[in-house]
N, C-alpha and C positions, 0 to 999 in steps of 0.2 A: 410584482416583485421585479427588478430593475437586476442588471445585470451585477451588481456590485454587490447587491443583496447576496443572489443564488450563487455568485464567488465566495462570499463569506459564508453562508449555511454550509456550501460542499469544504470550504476548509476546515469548520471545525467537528463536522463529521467524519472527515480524514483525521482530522487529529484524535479524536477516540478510538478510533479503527485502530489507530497505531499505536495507540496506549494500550490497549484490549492484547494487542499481538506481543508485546515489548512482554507486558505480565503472563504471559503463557510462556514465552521464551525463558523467561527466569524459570521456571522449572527443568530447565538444562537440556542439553541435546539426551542425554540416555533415554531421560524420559520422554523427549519427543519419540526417540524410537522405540521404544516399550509402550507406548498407549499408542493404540491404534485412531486415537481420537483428535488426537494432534495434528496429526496430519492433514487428518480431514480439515480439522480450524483451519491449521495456515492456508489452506488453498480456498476456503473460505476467504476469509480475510485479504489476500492477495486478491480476489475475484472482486470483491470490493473495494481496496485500493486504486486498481487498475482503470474500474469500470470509474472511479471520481476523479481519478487523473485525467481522463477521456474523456469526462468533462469538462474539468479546468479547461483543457489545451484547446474544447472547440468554442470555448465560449472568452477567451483571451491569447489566442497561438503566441500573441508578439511578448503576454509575462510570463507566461507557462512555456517557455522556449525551448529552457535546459534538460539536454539527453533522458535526465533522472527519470522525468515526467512520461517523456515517451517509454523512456524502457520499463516503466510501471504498468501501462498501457497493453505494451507486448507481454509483458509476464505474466498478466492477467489472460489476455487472450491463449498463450500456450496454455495456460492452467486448466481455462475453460475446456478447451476444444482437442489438446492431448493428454488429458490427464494420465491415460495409460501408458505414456511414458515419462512422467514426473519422477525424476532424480529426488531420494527423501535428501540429501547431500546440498544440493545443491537449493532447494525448497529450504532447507534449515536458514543457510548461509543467507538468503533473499531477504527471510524474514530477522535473523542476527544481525546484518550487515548494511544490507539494503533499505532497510526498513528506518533505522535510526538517522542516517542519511537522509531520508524524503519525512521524516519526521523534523529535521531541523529544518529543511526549507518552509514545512509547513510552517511553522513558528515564525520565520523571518517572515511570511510570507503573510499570515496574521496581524505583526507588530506594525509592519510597513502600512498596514491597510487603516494602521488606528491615524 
């Protein structure tokens, strides 16, 4: 598999990832705070976005350039490696805010590649 390939399998396994996250976030913040379960997903999910951002960036730095990708990157590794002091606040907002953001670049980033 050639590197154009494995850029395109890790894009559209990001783009699920972030679909899977977008439909968990529609159940709203209350209930991320009330289901103990939630939370555990998003950092989930974050741990996996992160780590196929980590990808991208080493198997392309000069198209995978923009901040978004690295700070996917770092938010994965905090996630990983402090989780005991994971802000559920701020964890919310990543995956509401952040997330729909690095899901559009996914997209352009698919379209460009056709």
């Amino acid at each position: 598999m050639n590197d154009d390939e494995r850029i395109g399998r890790w894009l559209e396994a990001l783009a699920l990832i972030l679909d899977r996250a977008a439909a968990l976030a529609e159940r709203g913040e209350e209930d991320f705070h009330a289901d103990p379960a939630l939370p555990l997903a998003f950092e989930a999910l974050s741990n996996r976005v992160g780590d196929l951002a980590k990808r991208l960036i080493h198997a392309d730095p000069e198209r995978f350039r923009r901040s978004e990708w690295r700070a996917a990157a770092r938010h994965r590794d905090f996630v990983v490696h402090h989780y005991d002091r994971l802000d559920e606040a701020l964890l919310w907002q990543t995956v509401t805010r952040g997330f729909p953001e690095l899901a559009a670049m996914v997209d352009q980033e698919r379209r460009d590649a056709r």
